[in-house]
C-alpha positions as CSV (number, residue, x, y, z in Angstrom):
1,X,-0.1,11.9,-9.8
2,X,-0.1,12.0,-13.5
3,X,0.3,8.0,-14.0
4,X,-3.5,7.9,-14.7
5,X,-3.9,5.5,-12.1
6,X,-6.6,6.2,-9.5
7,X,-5.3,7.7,-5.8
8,X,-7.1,8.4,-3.1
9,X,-5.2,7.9,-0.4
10,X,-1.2,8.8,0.2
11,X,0.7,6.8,3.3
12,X,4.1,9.1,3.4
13,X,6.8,9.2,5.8
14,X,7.9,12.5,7.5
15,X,11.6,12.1,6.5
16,X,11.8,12.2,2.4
17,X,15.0,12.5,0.5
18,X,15.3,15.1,-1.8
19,X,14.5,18.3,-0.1
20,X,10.4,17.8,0.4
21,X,9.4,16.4,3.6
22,X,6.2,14.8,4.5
23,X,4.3,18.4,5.9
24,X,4.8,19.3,2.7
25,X,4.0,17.2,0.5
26,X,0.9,16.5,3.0
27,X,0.1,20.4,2.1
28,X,0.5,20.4,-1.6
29,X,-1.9,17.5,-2.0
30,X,-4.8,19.5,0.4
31,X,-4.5,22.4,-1.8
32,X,-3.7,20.9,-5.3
33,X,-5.5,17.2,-4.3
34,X,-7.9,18.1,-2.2
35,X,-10.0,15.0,-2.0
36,X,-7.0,12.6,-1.9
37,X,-6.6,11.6,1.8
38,X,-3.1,11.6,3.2
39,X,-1.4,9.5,6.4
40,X,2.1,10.7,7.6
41,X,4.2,8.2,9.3
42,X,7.5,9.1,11.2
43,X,9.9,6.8,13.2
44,X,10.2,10.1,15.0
45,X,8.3,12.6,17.2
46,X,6.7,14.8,15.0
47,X,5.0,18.1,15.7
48,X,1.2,18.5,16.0
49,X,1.5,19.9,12.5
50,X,1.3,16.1,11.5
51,X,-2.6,16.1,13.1
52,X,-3.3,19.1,11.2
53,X,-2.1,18.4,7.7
54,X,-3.7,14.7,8.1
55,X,-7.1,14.3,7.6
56,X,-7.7,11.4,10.4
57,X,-5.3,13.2,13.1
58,X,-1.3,12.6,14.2
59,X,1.0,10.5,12.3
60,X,1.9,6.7,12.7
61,X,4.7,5.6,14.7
62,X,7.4,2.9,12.9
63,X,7.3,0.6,13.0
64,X,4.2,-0.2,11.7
65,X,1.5,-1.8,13.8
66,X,-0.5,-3.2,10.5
67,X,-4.1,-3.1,12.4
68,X,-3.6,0.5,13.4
69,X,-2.8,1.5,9.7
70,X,-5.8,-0.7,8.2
71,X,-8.1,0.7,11.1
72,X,-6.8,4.4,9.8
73,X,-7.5,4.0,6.0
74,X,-10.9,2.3,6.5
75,X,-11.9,5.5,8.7
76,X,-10.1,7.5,6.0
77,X,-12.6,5.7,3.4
78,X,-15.4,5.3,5.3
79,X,-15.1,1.4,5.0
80,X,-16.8,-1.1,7.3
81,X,-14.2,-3.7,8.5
82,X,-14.7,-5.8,5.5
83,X,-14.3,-3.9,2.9
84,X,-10.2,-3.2,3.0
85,X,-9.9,-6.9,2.1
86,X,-12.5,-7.3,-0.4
87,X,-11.5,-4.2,-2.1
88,X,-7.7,-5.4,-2.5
Protein backbone atom coordinates (compact mmCIF):
# COMPACT_ATOMS: atom_id res chain seq x y z
CA UNK A 1 0.00 0.00 0.00
CA UNK A 2 2.83 2.31 0.32
CA UNK A 3 4.70 1.26 -3.16
CA UNK A 4 3.18 4.40 -4.73
CA UNK A 5 1.62 2.49 -7.27
CA UNK A 6 -2.08 3.08 -7.83
CA UNK A 7 -4.70 0.29 -6.25
CA UNK A 8 -8.01 0.22 -6.52
CA UNK A 9 -8.98 -3.02 -6.45
CA UNK A 10 -7.58 -6.18 -4.09
CA UNK A 11 -8.41 -10.01 -5.45
CA UNK A 12 -7.29 -11.96 -1.98
CA UNK A 13 -7.76 -15.37 -0.98
CA UNK A 14 -9.44 -16.36 2.33
CA UNK A 15 -6.56 -18.60 3.54
CA UNK A 16 -3.27 -16.22 3.97
CA UNK A 17 -0.16 -17.30 5.66
CA UNK A 18 1.03 -15.46 8.31
CA UNK A 19 -1.74 -15.03 10.84
CA UNK A 20 -4.19 -12.41 8.75
CA UNK A 21 -6.79 -14.07 6.77
CA UNK A 22 -8.75 -12.58 4.01
CA UNK A 23 -12.01 -11.10 6.43
CA UNK A 24 -9.45 -9.27 7.72
CA UNK A 25 -7.52 -7.89 5.61
CA UNK A 26 -10.92 -7.30 3.61
CA UNK A 27 -11.82 -5.12 6.94
CA UNK A 28 -8.68 -3.10 7.33
CA UNK A 29 -8.79 -1.91 3.78
CA UNK A 30 -12.85 -0.70 4.30
CA UNK A 31 -11.82 1.23 7.18
CA UNK A 32 -8.23 2.41 6.41
CA UNK A 33 -8.85 2.16 2.26
CA UNK A 34 -12.04 2.86 1.92
CA UNK A 35 -12.43 3.41 -1.68
CA UNK A 36 -10.19 0.47 -2.76
CA UNK A 37 -12.58 -2.37 -3.75
CA UNK A 38 -11.77 -5.74 -2.53
CA UNK A 39 -12.79 -9.58 -4.02
CA UNK A 40 -12.24 -12.59 -1.59
CA UNK A 41 -11.68 -15.87 -3.25
CA UNK A 42 -11.59 -19.22 -1.25
CA UNK A 43 -11.21 -22.89 -2.48
CA UNK A 44 -13.48 -23.32 0.53
CA UNK A 45 -16.94 -22.56 1.82
CA UNK A 46 -16.78 -19.42 3.38
CA UNK A 47 -19.20 -17.63 5.67
CA UNK A 48 -21.66 -14.91 4.55
CA UNK A 49 -19.14 -12.65 6.23
CA UNK A 50 -17.36 -12.90 2.72
CA UNK A 51 -20.62 -10.98 1.09
CA UNK A 52 -20.44 -8.52 3.71
CA UNK A 53 -16.83 -7.44 3.78
CA UNK A 54 -16.90 -7.54 -0.27
CA UNK A 55 -18.23 -4.78 -1.99
CA UNK A 56 -19.85 -6.81 -5.11
CA UNK A 57 -21.28 -9.81 -2.65
CA UNK A 58 -19.77 -13.60 -1.68
CA UNK A 59 -16.40 -14.66 -2.59
CA UNK A 60 -15.10 -16.61 -5.71
CA UNK A 61 -14.84 -20.22 -5.81
CA UNK A 62 -11.22 -21.88 -7.06
CA UNK A 63 -10.62 -22.50 -9.22
CA UNK A 64 -11.02 -19.65 -11.04
CA UNK A 65 -13.65 -19.30 -13.73
CA UNK A 66 -11.67 -16.20 -15.57
CA UNK A 67 -15.12 -14.67 -17.09
CA UNK A 68 -16.80 -14.71 -13.60
CA UNK A 69 -13.77 -12.73 -12.19
CA UNK A 70 -13.45 -10.18 -15.23
CA UNK A 71 -17.43 -9.83 -15.05
CA UNK A 72 -16.80 -9.00 -11.06
CA UNK A 73 -14.12 -6.30 -11.46
CA UNK A 74 -15.77 -4.51 -14.33
CA UNK A 75 -19.03 -4.25 -12.06
CA UNK A 76 -16.59 -3.42 -9.25
CA UNK A 77 -15.32 -0.49 -11.73
CA UNK A 78 -18.18 0.29 -13.34
CA UNK A 79 -16.61 -0.71 -16.73
CA UNK A 80 -18.63 -1.54 -19.84
CA UNK A 81 -17.37 -4.88 -21.33
CA UNK A 82 -14.64 -3.29 -23.18
CA UNK A 83 -12.93 -1.52 -21.09
CA UNK A 84 -11.03 -4.36 -18.90
CA UNK A 85 -9.01 -5.05 -22.10
CA UNK A 86 -8.31 -1.73 -23.28
CA UNK A 87 -7.41 -0.55 -19.85
CA UNK A 88 -4.70 -3.51 -19.44
Amino acid sequence: MHSGFYVDTILSDVDLPGGTNGFQLAAWVRENRGGIKVVLSSAERTAKAAGDLCEDGPRIAKPYDLAILLARIRRLKGWSCGDLEESS
